[in-house]
C-alpha positions in Angstrom: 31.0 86.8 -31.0 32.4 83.4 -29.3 30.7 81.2 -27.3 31.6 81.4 -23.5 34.5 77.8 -22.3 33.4 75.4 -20.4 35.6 74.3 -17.8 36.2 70.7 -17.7 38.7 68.6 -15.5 39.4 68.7 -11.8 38.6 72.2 -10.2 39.8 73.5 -6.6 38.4 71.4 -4.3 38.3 68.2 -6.0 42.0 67.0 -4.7 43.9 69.5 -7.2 47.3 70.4 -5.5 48.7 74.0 -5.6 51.3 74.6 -8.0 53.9 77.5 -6.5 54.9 78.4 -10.3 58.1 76.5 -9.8 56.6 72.7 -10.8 56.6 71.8 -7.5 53.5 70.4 -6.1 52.2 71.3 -3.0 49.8 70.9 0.0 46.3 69.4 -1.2 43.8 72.3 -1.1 41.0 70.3 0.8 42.2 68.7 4.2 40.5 65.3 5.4 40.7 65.9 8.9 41.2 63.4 11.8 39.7 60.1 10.8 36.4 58.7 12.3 38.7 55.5 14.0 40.4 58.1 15.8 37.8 60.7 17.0 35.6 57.5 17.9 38.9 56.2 20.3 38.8 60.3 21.6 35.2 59.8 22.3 35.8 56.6 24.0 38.4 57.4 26.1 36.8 60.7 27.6 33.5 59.0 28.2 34.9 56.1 29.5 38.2 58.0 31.7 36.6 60.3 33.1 33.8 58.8 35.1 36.4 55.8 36.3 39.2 58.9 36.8 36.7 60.1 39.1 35.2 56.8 41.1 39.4 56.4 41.8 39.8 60.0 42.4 36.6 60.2 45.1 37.4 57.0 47.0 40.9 58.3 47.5 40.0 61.9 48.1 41.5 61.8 51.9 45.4 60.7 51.0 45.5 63.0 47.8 47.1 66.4 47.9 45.3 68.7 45.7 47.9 68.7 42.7 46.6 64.8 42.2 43.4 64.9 41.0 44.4 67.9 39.0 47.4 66.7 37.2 45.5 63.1 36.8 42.9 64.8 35.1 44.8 67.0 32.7 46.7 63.8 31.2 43.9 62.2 30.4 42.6 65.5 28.5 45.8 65.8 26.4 45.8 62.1 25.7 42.3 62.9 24.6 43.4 65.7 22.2 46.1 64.1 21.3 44.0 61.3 19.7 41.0 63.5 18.8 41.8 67.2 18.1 40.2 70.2 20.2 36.3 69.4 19.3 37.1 66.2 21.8 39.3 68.1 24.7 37.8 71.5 25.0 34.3 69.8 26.3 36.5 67.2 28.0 38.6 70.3 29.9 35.6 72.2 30.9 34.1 68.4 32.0 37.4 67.6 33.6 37.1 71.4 36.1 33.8 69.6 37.3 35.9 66.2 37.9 38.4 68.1 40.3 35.9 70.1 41.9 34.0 66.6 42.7 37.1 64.8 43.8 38.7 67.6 45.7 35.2 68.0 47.9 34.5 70.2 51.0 37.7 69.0 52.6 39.7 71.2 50.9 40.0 74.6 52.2 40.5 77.7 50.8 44.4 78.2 52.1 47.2 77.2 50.2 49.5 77.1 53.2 48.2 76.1 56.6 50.9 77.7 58.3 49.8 80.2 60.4 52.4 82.8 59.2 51.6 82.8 55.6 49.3 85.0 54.0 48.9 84.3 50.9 45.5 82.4 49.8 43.4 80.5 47.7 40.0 82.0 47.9 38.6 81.8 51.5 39.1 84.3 54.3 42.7 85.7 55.2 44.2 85.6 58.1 47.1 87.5 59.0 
């Protein structure tokens, strides 16, 4: 009867690379992540864009078409998942709906064509 190995030296997980059976290293089995510089800046920038995005967007809410506020918004969220990966722009998406539905106000209607001869709508009543 032999006594059972013990396993010394690195083990998966501890920064061992995958070996495709060629002698070619590959991809590190553990992956770091985003770093904390850069989902600090993601932070950052969507708690401090947002609420200035939507102090501009209000106070200019009567010469803004509704594509504005809408685009405007939706950089700012890919700049903020660009920096910061989707644990930053999902909450910053679903935050940025409430921005447009702020900025846009009651003023916007329902129709997406005021002509009277259009009938195709955006919520609201129709009329034919």
């Amino acid at each position: 009867m032999t006594a059972p190995r013990l396993r010394t030296g690195k083990h998966r997980g501890d920064g061992e690379r995958r070996s495709s059976g060629h002698g070619l290293s590959g991809l590190p089995v553990v992956s770091v992540g985003l770093s904390g510089r850069r989902q600090l800046g993601a932070a950052a920038l969507l708690v401090a864009g947002l609420p200035a995005l939507t102090a501009v967007l209000v106070a200019e809410r009567e010469g803004l078409s509704y594509a504005t506020p809408v685009l405007l918004v939706l950089t700012l969220i890919v700049a903020v998942a660009l920096l910061g990966g989707l644990r930053f722009a999902l909450p910053g998406a679903v935050l940025g709906g409430l921005v447009v539905s702020v900025s846009t106000g009651p003023g916007v209607t329902g129709r997406i064509f005021s002509h009277r001869r259009n009938t195709t709508v955006f919520g609201g009543d129709s009329t034919a």
